[in-house]
Every structure is written in structure tokens, then in C-alpha cells.
PAZA-154833 format. One line per field, with one value per residue (C-alpha): residue number from 0; chain; x, y, z. Coordinates in steps of 0.001 Angstrom, whole numbers. Example, Ala and Ser with C-alpha at 12.3 -4.5 7.8 and 13.67 -1.06 7.14 Angstrom:
2
n [0;1]
chain [A;A]
u [12300;13670]
v [-4500;-1060]
w [7800;7140]
***
This chain:
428
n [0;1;2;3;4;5;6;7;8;9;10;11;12;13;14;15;16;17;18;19;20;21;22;23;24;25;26;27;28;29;30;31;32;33;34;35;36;37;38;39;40;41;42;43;44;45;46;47;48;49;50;51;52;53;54;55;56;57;58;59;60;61;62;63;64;65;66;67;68;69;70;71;72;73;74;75;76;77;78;79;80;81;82;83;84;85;86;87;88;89;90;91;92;93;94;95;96;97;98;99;100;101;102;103;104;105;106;107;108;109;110;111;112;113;114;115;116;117;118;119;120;121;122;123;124;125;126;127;128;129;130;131;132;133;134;135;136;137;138;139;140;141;142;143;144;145;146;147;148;149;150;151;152;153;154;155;156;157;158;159;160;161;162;163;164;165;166;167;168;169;170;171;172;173;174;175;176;177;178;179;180;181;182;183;184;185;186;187;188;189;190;191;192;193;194;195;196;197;198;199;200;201;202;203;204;205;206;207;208;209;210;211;212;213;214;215;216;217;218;219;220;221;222;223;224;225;226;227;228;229;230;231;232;233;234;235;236;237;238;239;240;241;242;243;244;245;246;247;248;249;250;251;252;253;254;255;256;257;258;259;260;261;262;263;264;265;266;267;268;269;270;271;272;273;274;275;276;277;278;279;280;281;282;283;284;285;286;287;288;289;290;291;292;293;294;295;296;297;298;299;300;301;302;303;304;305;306;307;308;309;310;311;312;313;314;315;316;317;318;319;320;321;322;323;324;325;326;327;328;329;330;331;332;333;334;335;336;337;338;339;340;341;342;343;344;345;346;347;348;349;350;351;352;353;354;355;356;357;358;359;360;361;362;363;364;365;366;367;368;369;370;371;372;373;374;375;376;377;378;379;380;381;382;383;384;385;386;387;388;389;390;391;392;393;394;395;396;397;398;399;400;401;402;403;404;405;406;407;408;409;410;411;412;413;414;415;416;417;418;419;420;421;422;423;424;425;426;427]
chain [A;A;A;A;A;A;A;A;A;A;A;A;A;A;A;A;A;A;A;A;A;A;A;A;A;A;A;A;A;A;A;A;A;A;A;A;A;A;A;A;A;A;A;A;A;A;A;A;A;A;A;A;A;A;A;A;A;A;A;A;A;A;A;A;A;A;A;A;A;A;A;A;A;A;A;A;A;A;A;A;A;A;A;A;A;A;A;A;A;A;A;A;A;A;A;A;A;A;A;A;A;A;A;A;A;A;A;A;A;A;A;A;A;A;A;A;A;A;A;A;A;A;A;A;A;A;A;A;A;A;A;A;A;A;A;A;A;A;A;A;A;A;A;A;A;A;A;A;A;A;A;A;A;A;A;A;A;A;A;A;A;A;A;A;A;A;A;A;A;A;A;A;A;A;A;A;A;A;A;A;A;A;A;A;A;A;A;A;A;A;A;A;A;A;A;A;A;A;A;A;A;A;A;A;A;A;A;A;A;A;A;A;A;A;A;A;A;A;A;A;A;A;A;A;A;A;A;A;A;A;A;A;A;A;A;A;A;A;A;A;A;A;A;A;A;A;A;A;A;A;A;A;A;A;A;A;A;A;A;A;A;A;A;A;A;A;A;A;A;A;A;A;A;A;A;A;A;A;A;A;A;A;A;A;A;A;A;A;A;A;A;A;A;A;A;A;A;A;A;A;A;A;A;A;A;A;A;A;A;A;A;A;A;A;A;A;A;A;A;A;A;A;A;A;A;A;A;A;A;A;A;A;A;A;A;A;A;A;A;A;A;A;A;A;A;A;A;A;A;A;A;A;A;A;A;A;A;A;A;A;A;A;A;A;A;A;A;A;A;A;A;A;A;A;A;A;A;A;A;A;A;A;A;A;A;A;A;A;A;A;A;A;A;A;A;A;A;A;A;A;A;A;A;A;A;A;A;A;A;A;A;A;A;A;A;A;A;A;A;A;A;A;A;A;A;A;A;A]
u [106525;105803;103431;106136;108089;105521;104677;108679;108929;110743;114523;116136;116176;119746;118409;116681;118677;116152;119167;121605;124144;124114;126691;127733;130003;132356;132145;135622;137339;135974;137672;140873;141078;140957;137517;136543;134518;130772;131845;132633;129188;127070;128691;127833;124396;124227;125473;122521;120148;121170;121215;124716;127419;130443;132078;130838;132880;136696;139806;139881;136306;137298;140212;138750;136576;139291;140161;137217;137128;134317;131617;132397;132423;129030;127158;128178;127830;124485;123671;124852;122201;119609;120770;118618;120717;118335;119959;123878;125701;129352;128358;131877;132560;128876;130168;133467;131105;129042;132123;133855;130410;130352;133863;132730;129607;132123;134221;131235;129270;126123;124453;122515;118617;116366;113538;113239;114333;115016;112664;109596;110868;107347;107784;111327;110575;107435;109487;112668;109815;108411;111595;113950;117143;119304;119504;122808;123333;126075;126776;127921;125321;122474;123156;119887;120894;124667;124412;120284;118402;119178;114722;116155;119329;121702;124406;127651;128245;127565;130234;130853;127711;125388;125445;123312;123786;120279;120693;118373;116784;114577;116641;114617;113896;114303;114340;110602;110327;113156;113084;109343;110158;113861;112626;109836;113491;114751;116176;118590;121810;122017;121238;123372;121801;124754;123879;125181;125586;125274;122132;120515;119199;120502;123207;120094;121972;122307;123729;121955;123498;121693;121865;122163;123264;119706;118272;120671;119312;115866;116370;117619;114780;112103;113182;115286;113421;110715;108342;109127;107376;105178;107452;110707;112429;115355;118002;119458;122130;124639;127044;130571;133028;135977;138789;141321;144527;146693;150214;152960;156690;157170;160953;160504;162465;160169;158129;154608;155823;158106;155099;153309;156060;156596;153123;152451;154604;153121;149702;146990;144264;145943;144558;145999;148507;147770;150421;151380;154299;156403;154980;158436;160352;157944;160577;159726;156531;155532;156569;152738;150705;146872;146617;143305;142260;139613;137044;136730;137543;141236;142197;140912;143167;145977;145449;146330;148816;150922;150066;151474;154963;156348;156492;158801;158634;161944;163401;160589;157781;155159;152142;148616;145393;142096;141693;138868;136524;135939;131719;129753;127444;124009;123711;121034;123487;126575;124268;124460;127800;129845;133335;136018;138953;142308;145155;149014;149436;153304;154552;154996;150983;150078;145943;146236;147511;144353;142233;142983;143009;139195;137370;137265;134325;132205;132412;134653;133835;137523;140202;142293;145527;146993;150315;150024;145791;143214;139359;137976;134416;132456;129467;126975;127188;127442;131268;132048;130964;132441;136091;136034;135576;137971;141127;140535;144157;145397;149129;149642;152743;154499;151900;148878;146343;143624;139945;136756;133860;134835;132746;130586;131496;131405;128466;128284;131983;130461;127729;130240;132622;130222;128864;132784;133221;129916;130952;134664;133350;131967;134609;137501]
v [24931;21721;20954;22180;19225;16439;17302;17190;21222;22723;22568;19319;18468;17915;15583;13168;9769;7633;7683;7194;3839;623;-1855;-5176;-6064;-7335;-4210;-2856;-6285;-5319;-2242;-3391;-6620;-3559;-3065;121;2104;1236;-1980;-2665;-1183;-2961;-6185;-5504;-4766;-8779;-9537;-7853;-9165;-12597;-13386;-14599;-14657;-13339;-16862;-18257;-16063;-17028;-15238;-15956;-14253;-11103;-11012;-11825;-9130;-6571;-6904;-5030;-1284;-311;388;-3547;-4540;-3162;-4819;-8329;-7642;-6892;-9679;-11706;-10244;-10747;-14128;-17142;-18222;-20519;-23810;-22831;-24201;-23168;-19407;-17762;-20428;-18801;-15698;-16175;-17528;-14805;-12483;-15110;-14913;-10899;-10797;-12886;-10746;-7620;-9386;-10497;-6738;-8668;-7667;-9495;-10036;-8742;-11099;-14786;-17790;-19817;-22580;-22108;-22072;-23793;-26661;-27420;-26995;-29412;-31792;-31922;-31906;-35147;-36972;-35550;-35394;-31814;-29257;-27670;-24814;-23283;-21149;-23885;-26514;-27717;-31014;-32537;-35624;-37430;-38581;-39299;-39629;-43624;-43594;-44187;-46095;-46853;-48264;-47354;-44616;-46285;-47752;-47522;-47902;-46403;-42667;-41772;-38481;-36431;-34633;-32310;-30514;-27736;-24743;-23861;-27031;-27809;-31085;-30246;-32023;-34122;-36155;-37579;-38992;-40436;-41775;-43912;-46304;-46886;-45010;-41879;-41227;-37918;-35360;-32844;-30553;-28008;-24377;-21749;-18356;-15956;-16766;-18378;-21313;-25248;-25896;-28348;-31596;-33527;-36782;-38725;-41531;-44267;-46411;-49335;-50440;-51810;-48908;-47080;-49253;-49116;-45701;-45441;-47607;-45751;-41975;-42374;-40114;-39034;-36428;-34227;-30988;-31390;-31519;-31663;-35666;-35978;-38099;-40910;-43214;-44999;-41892;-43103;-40990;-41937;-41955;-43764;-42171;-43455;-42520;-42634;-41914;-44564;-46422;-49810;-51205;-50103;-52414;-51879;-51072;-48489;-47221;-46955;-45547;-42262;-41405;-41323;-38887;-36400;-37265;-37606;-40691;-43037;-46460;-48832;-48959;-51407;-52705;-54933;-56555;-57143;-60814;-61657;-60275;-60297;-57872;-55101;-53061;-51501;-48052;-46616;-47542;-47023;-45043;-45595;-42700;-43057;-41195;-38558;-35298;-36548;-38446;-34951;-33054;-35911;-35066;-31212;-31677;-34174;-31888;-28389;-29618;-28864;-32004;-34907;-38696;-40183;-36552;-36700;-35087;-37728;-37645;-38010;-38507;-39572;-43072;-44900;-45767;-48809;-49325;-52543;-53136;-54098;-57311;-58690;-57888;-59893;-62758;-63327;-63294;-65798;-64456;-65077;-62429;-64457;-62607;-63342;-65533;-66433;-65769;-69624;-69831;-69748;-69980;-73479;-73980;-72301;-73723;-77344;-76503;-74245;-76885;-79479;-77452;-76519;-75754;-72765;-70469;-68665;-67785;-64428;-63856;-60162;-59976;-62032;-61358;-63503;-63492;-66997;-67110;-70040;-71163;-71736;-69803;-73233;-73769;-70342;-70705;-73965;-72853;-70013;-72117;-74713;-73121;-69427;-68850;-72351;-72436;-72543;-72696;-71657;-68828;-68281;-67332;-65165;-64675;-62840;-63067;-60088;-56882;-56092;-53193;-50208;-48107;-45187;-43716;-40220;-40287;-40962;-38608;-35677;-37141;-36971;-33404;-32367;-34032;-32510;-28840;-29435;-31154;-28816]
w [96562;98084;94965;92073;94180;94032;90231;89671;88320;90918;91818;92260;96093;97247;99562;97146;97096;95107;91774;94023;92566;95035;94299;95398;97312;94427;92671;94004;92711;89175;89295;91111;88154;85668;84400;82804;85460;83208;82622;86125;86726;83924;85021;89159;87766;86691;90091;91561;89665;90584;87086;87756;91330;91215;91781;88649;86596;86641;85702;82064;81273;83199;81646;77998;78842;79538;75579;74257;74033;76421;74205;72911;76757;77392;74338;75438;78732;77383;75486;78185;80703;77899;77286;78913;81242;83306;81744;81335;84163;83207;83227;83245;79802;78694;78625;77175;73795;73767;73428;70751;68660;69281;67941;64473;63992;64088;61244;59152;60152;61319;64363;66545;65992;68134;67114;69906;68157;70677;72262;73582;77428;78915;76631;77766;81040;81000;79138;81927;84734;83185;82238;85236;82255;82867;80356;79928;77433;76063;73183;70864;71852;74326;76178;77168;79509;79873;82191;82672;85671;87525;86796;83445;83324;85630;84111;83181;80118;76768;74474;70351;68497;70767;69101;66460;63625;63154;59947;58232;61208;61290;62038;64811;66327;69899;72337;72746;69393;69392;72242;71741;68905;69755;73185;71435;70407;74256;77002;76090;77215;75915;72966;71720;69520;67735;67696;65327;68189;65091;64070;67238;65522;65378;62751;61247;62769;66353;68370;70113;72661;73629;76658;74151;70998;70205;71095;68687;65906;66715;66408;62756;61814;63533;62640;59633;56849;59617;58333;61244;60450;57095;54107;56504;56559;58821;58318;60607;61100;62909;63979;63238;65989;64969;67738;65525;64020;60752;61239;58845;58614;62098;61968;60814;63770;66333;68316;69281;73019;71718;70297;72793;75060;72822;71650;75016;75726;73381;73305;76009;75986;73871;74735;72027;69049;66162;64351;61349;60689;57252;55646;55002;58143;61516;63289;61532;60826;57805;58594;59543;62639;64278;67337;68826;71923;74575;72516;69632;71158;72439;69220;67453;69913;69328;65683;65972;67792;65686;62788;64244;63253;66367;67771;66361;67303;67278;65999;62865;62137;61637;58613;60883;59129;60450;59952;58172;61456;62412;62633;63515;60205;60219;62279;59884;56747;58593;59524;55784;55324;53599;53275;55615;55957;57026;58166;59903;56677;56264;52888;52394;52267;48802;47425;47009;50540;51963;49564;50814;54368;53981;51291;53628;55305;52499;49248;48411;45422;45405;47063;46945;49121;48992;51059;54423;54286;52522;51463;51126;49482;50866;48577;51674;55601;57004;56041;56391;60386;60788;59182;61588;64156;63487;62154;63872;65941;64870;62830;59390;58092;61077;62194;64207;61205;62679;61171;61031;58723;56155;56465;53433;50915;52578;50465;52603;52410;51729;53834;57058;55542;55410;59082;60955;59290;61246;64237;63773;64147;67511;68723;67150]
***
């Protein structure tokens, strides 16, 4: 009898308690939030594992989770478990993108692959271990750095121009390969490499932050067109993240303060308002404005909001469109510059005007005024540098005239169009 037993053929002892269920002390809370009985079980499983506490999921994932029917529950829950988690530090947001990306593989009637995509783990961790940057991973992207370790810099976060676009990437590419070759240009702030959750792989572009903007343009120079993998270039340039809004339909009457004072009120980050006046009446605007936000992601959110239609400045509804950013050009190309852009011109000032007052510091080769703005074409740098810094902010005609050397033609108005679309889907 005792041998049927040991060789498992004879009747089940009621005494055996090797299958009996342990669960953790949450498990009751699953069940009392509403969980389905397996998926409060599947989910206390995880717990015991340690793959993940109890405390890093919040209210909003168990309650997302709640919406799927149980087998639904179960298969994230089980993707989730299978998921590398070893780098995600906002698990309970993990989760909640692993059941958005389970809902769009329902709609498209994909499933997931079974086959390892992802990095090659050893390599990312030797590569953390020997620069001490953070890896943090979530289902839309993998943040390597932002802030880095003080070893590397440790200064305050970086400013416009520092951010580079990587375009062209290997699908399955990692910071493995990435960072070698982006460190060789300075330190790094930060990488963000944009993941597609359906397929596992990198949506074939990246940003990269640098701690400077030298670095920034080292960068472009070094990597642009690198032959990454044999036959495979990647692109790079200057990322353009444009936190700048053109707004239309504003009352003429307003003043930049009043501006300020009601944008404010329906929009969060707003740092600045640029504003031109009428060339023939200074007390009234042209009826459109700039709104310029702390950084991309709150003029984007800015943006949506102004376009819902449900909220009205001065009892309108405004028009909103992204404006055309603002980017430093090449230093080298600017040092060659011989243009100067004039603006705050009173009507009075007519091409002859600023003709006399610019020839007497070099030879001029024309001079175009459009509105209260003009270009004036020196023949040689020289005068161009010395009328800047004569007349800049002095009156003419009864106004303060203000000027910059004029930026070259822009040559790359599709390239940084195609660039803030990219940088638009991770942000919106």
C-alpha cells in the first residue's frame, strides 16, 4: 500500500497538503477591490514572486484591470509576469501599457510573439555598471540617463539646442550600441529610444540630450550617416522640440499682459507671450500672438486643449497651430552672415531712410522694408557687425529699431517637419 503511495497509484491521501494555495497577505484586498477570483489569484502569484509589491500598483491599474473579461485579465496579467521588469520603475504605469497594447493587438487580431527581441540583458547591464546612468523602461520607451550620474555632469538640466533626433535605427537596436558611439561627442544627458509595444522592437528613431550644446553638435558631425550595422546609416541632427504656439482669432485691443493673464488661466506652463503691434497704430496687435511653454510636452498639451473647442478666450474659440520653431543654425554658417533683419520700424521709415542711416558703415548691396521689418544686405561682414552695433535699440523716426543678423534660408522645412511629427507621438 505504502509503495502504490510513493509510486503515486493508489488513492489520493486526504492528508497530502503539498497543492494546497498560499497567498499573500494582499490577496483578500484583490478580491474586496473586485477582482475575479483567478485574477485575484494570478495577480497574488506576482506578489509572491516578488516580481512586483503590492504598493507599486495604484488604484487606476486595478481598476483598468477590472475592465477585461477574465480570460483578457489573465493574458496580461501574463504578459506582465513574463515581461522584464528589472528596469521599469513606475510598475503600476507598466502595467497599465501592457493592457493598452493588449487592447490594440485585439483590434488589429495580432497576438503577441513568443520569439525575444528585446536587448541582450548582459550587455545593458555591463554597460549601466560601467557608466553608473539608470535605465528606466516603459512600454512606450526606454530612458537611459536624465538625469546622469554627478561622475558625469553636474550641472543643471540642459537648455534648447542640446537634443539631438536619431533616425533610421535598426529595429532591434538597443543602448548597448547606441551609447558607444553617441558618448564618443561629450557627456549625455539622456537617451530616449521610442518603442513600438506591438511588435517589441524600437520605432527605428531616438533623442539624445546632451549636457551641452557643443556636444550636441559634435554629435551630428560625428554620427550623422554612421554605418551603424553594415549597410544600415543613421541619420542625425539638431532635434527641433518645438514648445511654441501660433494663435489666431486674439482681440486687437488686448495688451500683451492681458495675454498673459487669460492663457494662463486655461493653460499650464506658459512662460512668455510674443507680440507685434500694428506699424501704423502701436496700441493694437495684429490679431494673432506666440505662446511659448516651458518645454514640448506642455505646449503639446496647451495645443489639445485650445483645440477641443471647449474652451473660449475672451468668449471665442481661438485657431492654435504649432508654430514654426525657433532653432540656433550652424554657428559656422551665421559667422558668415551679412544680412541684417531690422524690425519696430515706424511707418515714416522708408528704404531710403535706412539706406542713409546703414551706408555709412559699409557698403550696402540693397535694402528691402516689408511692413515695420527690414533686410539690409551689406556687401562685406565688417559693416554688417559694426551697424549692429551702432544703431541696435537706438531711435529712428520716433522708435527703438531692434536688430539681429538675419537667419539663413531655412533648407530643411521637411526634414524638421517629419522630425516634430516623430517627436509629437511620444509626447501625445
Amino acid at each position: 500500500m505504502a509503495t502504490e503511495h510513493i509510486n503515486g497509484n493508489g488513492p489520493e491521501d486526504p492528508m497530502d497538503t503539498s497543492a494546497a494555495v498560499t497567498h499573500s497577505e494582499h490577496f483578500q484586498t484583490l478580491l474586496e477591490a473586485g477582482l475575479p477570483q483567478k485574477v485575484a489569484e494570478k495577480l497574488d502569484e506576482i506578489y509572491i514572486a516578488g516580481l512586483v509589491s503590492h504598493s507599486d500598483l495604484d488604484d487606476r491599474a486595478i481598476e483598468a484591470l477590472k475592465e477585461f473579461n477574465e480570460e483578457g485579465a489573465l493574458q496580461v496579467l501574463l504578459q506582465f509576469k513574463d515581461s522584464d521588469l528589472s528596469h521599469v520603475q513606475n510598475k503600476s504605469a507598466f502595467l497599465c501599457g501592457v493592457m493598452k497594447t493588449y487592447r490594440q493587438r485585439e483590434k488589429q487580431g495580432t497576438k503577441v510573439s513568443d520569439t525575444n527581441k528585446g536587448p541582450d540583458e548582459a550587455k545593458i547591464k555591463a554597460l549601466l555598471e560601467r557608466t553608473g546612468y539608470t535605465l528606466d523602461v516603459t512600454t512606450g520607451q526606454r530612458k537611459y540617463g536624465g538625469p546622469p550620474p554627478e561622475s558625469a555632469h553636474s550641472g543643471t538640466q540642459p537648455t534648447i539646442g542640446t537634443e539631438i533626433f536619431v533616425g533610421k535605427i535598426p529595429r532591434d537596436l538597443f543602448e548597448d550600441e547606441l551609447i558607444p558611439l553617441f558618448e564618443k561627442a561629450g557627456p549625455i544627458w539622456d537617451l530616449r529610444l521610442m518603442m513600438d509595444p506591438l511588435s517589441g522592437l524600437n520605432r527605428g528613431y531616438a533623442f539624445v540630450t546632451f549636457c551641452t550644446k557643443e556636444a550636441a553638435q559634435q554629435a551630428v558631425k560625428l554620427c550623422n550617416n554612421n554605418e551603424i550595422r553594415p549597410g544600415k546609416h543613421i541619420g542625425v541632427c539638431i532635434s527641433v522640440a518645438n514648445n511654441r504656439l501660433f494663435v489666431g482669432s486674439i482681440p486687437k485691443s488686448k495688451t500683451k499682459d492681458q495675454i498673459v493673464e487669460e492663457f494662463a488661466k486655461v493653460t499650464e506652463g506658459l512662460n512668455d507671450v510674443i507680440l507685434y503691434h500694428q506699424p501704423d497704430d502701436k496700441k493694437k496687435n495684429r490679431g494673432f500672438c506666440f505662446l511659448e511653454y516651458e518645454d514640448h510636452k506642455t505646449a503639446a498639451q496647451a495645443r489639445r486643449r485650445l483645440m477641443s473647442g471647449k474652451v473660449k478666450v475672451w468668449g471665442n474659440v481661438v485657431t492654435v497651430e504649432w508654430a514654426d520653431p525657433i532653432e540656433d543654425p550652424d554657428p559656422e554658417v551665421m559667422a558668415k552672415v551679412k544680412v541684417l533683419f531690422v524690425r519696430n520700424l515706424a511707418t515714416t521709415v522708408s528704404e531710403e531712410i535706412l539706406e542713409k542711416a546703414f551706408s555709412q558703415f559699409g557698403k550696402l548691396e540693397r535694402v528691402k522694408k516689408l511692413k515695420d521689418y527690414a533686410f539690409i544686405h551689406f556687401e562685406e561682414r565688417d559693416g554688417a557687425v559694426k551697424a549692429l552695433a551702432d544703431l541696435n535699440g537706438k531711435d529712428l523716426e520716433g522708435e527703438h529699431i531692434e536688430i539681429v543678423f538675419a537667419k539663413p534660408p531655412d533648407q530643411k522645412r521637411k526634414e524638421r517637419k517629419a522630425q516634430r511629427q516623430a517627436s509629437e507621438q511620444h509626447v501625445d
